[in-house]
N, C-alpha and C positions, 0 to 999 in steps of 0.2 A: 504494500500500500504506500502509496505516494505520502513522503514525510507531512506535509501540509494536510493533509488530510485525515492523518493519525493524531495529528495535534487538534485539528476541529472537531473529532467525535470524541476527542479526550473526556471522559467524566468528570477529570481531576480539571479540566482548563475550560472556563464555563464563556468562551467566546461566541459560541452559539448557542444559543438561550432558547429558542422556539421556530419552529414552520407556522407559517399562514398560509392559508388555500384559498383563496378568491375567485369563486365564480361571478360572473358577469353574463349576464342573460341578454339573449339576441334582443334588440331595440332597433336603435336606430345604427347600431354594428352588427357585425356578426355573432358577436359574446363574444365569452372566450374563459380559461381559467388561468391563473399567477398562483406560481406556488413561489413561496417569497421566503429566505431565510432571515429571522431575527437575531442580528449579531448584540454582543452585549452593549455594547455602544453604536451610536449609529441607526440609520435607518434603513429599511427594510430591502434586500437585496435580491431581486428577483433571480431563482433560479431557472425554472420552467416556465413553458407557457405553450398553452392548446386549446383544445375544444373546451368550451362551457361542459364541466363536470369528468372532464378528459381524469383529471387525476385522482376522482373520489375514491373510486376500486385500491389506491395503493396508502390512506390514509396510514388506515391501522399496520401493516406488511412495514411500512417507513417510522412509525414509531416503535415498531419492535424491533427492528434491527438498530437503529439509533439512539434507543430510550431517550427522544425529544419528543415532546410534546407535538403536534400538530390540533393550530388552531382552525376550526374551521368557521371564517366571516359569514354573514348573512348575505345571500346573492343580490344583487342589486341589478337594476333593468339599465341599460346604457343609451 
């Protein structure tokens, strides 16, 4: 595993504090979803991004392999 990467899922090193998952429901876009990482400082860092609802299926699978939380926002119409 890539050094940096060993240091970000570190338990002991709390740089990465939380996942947010942001669906965004078709409107006047197409939707779409943000799954964003919460560093401890700083603001929110988008990692992915797809279909509205694209990453609901890997919520829980991504907090168990990383024991971070994933928040999951209330959808909003765009």
């Amino acid at each position: 595993m890539a050094n940096w990467i060993s240091k970000l899922f570190n338990p002991n090193n709390k740089m990465l504090v939380s996942f947010q998952l942001q669906n965004v429901l078709p409107g006047r876009s197409g939707g779409g979803t943000y799954l964003s990482a919460m560093l401890k400082e700083g603001y929110p860092q988008s990692v992915l991004i797809g279909d509205c609802y694209a990453f609901d299926p890997f919520v829980a699978p991504l907090t168990d392999l990383t024991q971070i939380p994933v928040e999951e926002l209330t959808p909003y119409e765009n």
